[in-house]
C-alpha positions as CSV (number, residue, x, y, z in Angstrom):
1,X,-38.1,21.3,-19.0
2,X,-38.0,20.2,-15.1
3,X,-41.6,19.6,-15.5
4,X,-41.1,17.4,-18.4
5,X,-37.9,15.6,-16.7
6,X,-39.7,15.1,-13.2
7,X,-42.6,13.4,-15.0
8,X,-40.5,11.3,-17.6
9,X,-38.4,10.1,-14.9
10,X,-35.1,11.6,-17.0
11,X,-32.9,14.1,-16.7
12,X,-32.9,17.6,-17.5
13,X,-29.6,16.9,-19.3
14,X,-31.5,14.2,-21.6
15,X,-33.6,16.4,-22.3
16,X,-31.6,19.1,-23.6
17,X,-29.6,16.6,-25.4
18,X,-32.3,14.9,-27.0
19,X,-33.5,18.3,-28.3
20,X,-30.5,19.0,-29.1
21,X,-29.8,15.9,-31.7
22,X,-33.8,16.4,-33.0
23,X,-35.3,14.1,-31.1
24,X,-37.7,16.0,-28.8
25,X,-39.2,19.5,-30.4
26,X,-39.7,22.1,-28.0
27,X,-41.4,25.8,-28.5
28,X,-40.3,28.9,-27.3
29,X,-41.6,31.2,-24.9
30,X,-41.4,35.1,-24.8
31,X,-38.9,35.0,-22.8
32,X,-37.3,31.7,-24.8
33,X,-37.9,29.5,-22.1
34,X,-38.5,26.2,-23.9
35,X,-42.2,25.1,-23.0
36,X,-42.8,21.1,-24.5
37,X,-46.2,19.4,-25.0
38,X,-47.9,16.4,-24.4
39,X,-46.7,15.3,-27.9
40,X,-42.9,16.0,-26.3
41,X,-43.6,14.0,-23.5
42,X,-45.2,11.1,-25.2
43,X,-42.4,11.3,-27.5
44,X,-40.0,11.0,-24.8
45,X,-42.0,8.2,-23.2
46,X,-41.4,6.3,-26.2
47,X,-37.4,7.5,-26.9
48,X,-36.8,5.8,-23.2
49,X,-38.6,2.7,-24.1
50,X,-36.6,2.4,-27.4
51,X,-33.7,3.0,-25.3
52,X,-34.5,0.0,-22.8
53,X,-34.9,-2.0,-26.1
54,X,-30.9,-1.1,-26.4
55,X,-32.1,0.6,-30.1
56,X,-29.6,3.5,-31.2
57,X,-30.6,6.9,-31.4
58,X,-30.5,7.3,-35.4
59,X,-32.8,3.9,-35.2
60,X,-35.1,5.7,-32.2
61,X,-35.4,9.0,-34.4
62,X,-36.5,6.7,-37.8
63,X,-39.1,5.4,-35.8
64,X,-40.3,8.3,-34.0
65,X,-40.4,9.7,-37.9
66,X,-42.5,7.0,-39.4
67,X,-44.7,7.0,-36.1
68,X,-45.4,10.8,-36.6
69,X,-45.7,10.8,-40.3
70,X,-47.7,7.7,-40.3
71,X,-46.6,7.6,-44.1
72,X,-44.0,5.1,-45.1
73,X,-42.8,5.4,-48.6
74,X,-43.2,1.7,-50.5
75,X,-39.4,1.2,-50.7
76,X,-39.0,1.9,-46.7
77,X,-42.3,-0.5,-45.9
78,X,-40.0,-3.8,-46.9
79,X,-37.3,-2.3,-45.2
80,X,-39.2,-1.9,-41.9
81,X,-41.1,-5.7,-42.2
82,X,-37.4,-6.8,-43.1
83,X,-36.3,-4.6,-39.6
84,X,-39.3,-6.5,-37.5
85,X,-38.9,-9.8,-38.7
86,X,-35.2,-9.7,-38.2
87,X,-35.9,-8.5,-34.5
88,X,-38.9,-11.2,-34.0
89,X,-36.4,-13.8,-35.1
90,X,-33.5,-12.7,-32.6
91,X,-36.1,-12.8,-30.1
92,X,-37.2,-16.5,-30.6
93,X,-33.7,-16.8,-30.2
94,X,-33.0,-15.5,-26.8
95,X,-36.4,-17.3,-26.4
96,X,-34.5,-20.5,-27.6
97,X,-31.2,-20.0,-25.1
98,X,-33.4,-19.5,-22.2
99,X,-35.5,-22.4,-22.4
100,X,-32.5,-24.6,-20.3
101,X,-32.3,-21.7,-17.5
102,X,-35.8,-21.7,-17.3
103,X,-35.8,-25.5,-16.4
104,X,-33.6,-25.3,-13.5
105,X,-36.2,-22.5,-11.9
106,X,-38.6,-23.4,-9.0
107,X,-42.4,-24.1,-10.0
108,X,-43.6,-20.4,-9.2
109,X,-40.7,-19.0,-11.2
110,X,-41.3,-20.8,-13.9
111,X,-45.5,-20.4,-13.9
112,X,-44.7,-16.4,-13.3
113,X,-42.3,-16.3,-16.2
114,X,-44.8,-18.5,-18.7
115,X,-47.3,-16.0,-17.6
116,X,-45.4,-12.8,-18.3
117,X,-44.1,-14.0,-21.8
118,X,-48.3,-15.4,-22.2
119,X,-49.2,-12.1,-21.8
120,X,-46.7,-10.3,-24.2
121,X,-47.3,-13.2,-27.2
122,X,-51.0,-12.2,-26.5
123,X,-50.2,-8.3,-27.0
124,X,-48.3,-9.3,-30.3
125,X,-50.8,-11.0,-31.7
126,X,-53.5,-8.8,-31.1
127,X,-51.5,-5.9,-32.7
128,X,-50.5,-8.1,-35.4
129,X,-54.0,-9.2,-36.4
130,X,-55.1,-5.4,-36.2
131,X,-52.5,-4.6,-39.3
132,X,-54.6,-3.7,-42.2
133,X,-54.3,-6.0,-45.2
């Protein structure tokens, strides 16, 4: 578990609580030391992203779910494109309030800031153009 915290950049304590509440999976050694995989740590990678996103945990362990299961039933697949496009719009929102604060940055502000969100609109289209139809 050290291991898994020194790499992930968490604590020990997160962890254990995350295991805890059935977020990460862990198996058990002989001596039922807990011993996590590369699947645990990916897993956790992605729980602290979540997090940063300020998601719950019940909303971080639905989507580590459907990620693992890759199988969403039909009634959950509206409920998820409902999920998205409510967070896409909330986004074009903030997008929308920081258009005046924006304006009163200097010139290489404002070029690094076009760039970054560039960048990110160019990553959500490409994964949005790679969705099966």
């Amino acid at each position: 578990m050290g291991e898994l915290a020194e790499i992930a950049m968490v604590t020990k304590r997160t962890i254990d609580y995350y295991t805890s509440i059935g977020l990460l999976n862990a198996e058990r050694s002989k001596s039922n030391y807990r011993i996590y995989s590369d699947e645990s740590l990916r897993d956790l990678k992605f729980i602290e992203e979540c997090k940063s996103l300020h998601y719950p945990l019940d909303e971080i362990k639905r989507k580590l779910d459907r990620k693992k299961n890759k199988k969403i039933r039909d009634s959950e697949v509206g409920k998820h494109v409902d999920a998205v496009s409510q967070q896409m719009q909330q986004l074009q929102n903030d997008l929308v309030d920081l258009i005046p604060v924006v304006e009163k940055l200097d010139d290489l502000q404002k070029e690094k800031f076009t760039t970054n969100l560039m960048m990110l609109k160019s990553v959500l289209m490409k994964s949005l153009l790679n969705v099966p139809s």
